[in-house]
N, C-alpha and C positions, 0 to 999 in steps of 0.2 A: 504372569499367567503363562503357561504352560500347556499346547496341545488344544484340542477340538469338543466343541460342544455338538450332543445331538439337537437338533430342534425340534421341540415339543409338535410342531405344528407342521412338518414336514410337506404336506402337500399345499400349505400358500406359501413354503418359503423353499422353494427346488431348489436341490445344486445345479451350476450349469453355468454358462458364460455370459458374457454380456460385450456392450460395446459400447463406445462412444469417440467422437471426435469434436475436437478444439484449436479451431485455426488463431493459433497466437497473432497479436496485433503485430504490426511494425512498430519501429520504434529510432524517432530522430529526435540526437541531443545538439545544442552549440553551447560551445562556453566562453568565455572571455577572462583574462586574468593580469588587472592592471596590478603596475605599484606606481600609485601618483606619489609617495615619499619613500624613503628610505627604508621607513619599517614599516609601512603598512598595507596591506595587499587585499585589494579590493577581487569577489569574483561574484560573476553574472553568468547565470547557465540559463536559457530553453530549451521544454523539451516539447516532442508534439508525438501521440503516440494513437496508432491506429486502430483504437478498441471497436471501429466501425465493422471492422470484420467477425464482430463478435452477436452472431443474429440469433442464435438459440443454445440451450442447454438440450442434447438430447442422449440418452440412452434408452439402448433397445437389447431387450435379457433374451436370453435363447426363448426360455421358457416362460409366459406369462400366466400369473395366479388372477384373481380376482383381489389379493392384496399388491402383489407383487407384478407391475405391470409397466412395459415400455413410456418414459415418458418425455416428454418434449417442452420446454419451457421458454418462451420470447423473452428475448432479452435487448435487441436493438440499440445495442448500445453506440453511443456517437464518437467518433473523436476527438480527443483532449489533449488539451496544454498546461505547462505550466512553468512557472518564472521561480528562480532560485538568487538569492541576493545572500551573500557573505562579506567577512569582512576580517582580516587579523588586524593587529596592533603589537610589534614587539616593544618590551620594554626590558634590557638586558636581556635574562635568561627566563623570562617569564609572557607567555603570550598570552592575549586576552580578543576572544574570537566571539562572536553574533552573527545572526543571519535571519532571513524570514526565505518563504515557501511561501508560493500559492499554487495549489493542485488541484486543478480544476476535475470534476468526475464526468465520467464517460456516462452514467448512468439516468437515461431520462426517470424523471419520477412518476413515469406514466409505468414503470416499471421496475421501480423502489421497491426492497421489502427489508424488513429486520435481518435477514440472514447476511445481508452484505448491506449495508447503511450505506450510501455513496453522496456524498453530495460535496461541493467546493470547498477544499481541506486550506488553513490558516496554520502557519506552521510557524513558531519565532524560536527561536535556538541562542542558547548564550553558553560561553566555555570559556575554558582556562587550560593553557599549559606550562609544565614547567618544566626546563631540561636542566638535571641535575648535574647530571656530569656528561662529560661528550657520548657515554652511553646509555643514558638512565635518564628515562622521560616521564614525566607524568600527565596525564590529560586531565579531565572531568570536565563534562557536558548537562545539561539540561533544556530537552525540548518540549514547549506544549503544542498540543496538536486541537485543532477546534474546527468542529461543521454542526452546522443549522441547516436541518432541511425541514419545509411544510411540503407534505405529498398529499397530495386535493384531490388529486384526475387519478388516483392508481386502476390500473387496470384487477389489480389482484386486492384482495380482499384486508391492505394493510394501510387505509390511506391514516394523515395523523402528524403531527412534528416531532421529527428523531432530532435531537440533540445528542452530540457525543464531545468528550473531551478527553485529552490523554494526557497524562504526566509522565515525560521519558526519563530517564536519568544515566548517565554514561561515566563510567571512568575506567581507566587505562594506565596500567603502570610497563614501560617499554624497556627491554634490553636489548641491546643491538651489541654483537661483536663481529 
């Protein structure tokens, strides 16, 4: 697409500016990285992350229509943690990697809705690498990703049980000189 449309409807949809502001959360990680043998290297991250800073959605347009109008959205969202478990295993030139996530969400279900599904992420990960030669690697990854929420109390008009589930899949072929 190419270039500008006029709008049929011109007076609910003025040109003109707008505004808005979004105080990003903080954001603290720890991690840890044993090797209790030889080849195998354990790691443990937390993280905890500030999304309490995050009390409304608002824009406010220069110009407002009766369609098109300043608007303001609660969002109160609370601050969250979450725990990260890995784990390699080498075996000569072939490694074989796992891990879980638990991602806790920022988002009360007093204030849930379809647009952004939030609720306590389960994450299990399992991989493989292979280094072919001292320059030539290959990965391949696969993660599922799973949350259950019932939202009973919504304040907005979407209460209901969101289920979601993800199938990730990852692969990587490396050259290094």
């Amino acid at each position: 697409f190419i270039g500008l449309t006029n709008a049929t409807h011109k007076a609910l949809f003025p040109d003109g500016k707008g505004k808005s502001k979004l105080v990003m959360p903080w954001d603290m990680r720890f991690g840890v990285s044993l090797k209790p043998m030889k080849d195998l290297t354990v790691n443990t991250d937390l993280m905890f992350v500030g999304w309490e800073s995050y009390k409304q959605l608002e824009a406010d347009f220069a110009t407002n229509t009766s369609v098109w109008k300043d608007m303001l959205s609660p969002k109160n969202w609370k601050n969250s943690f979450g725990l990260k478990l890995g784990a390699e295993y080498l075996i000569n030139n072939l490694a074989l990697r796992a891990g879980y996530v638990f991602d806790g969400s920022p988002i009360p279900t007093k204030y849930m809705d379809p647009s952004l599904p939030g609720a306590d992420r389960n994450e299990f990960t399992v991989g493989v690498g292979y280094q072919f030669t001292k320059n030539i690697r290959f990965d391949a990854a696969y993660q599922f990703i799973s949350f259950t929420s019932d939202v009973t109390d919504s304040a907005l008009p979407f209460n209901g049980k969101y289920e979601n589930s993800t199938n990730l899949f990852g692969f990587n072929l490396a050259f290094s000189f």
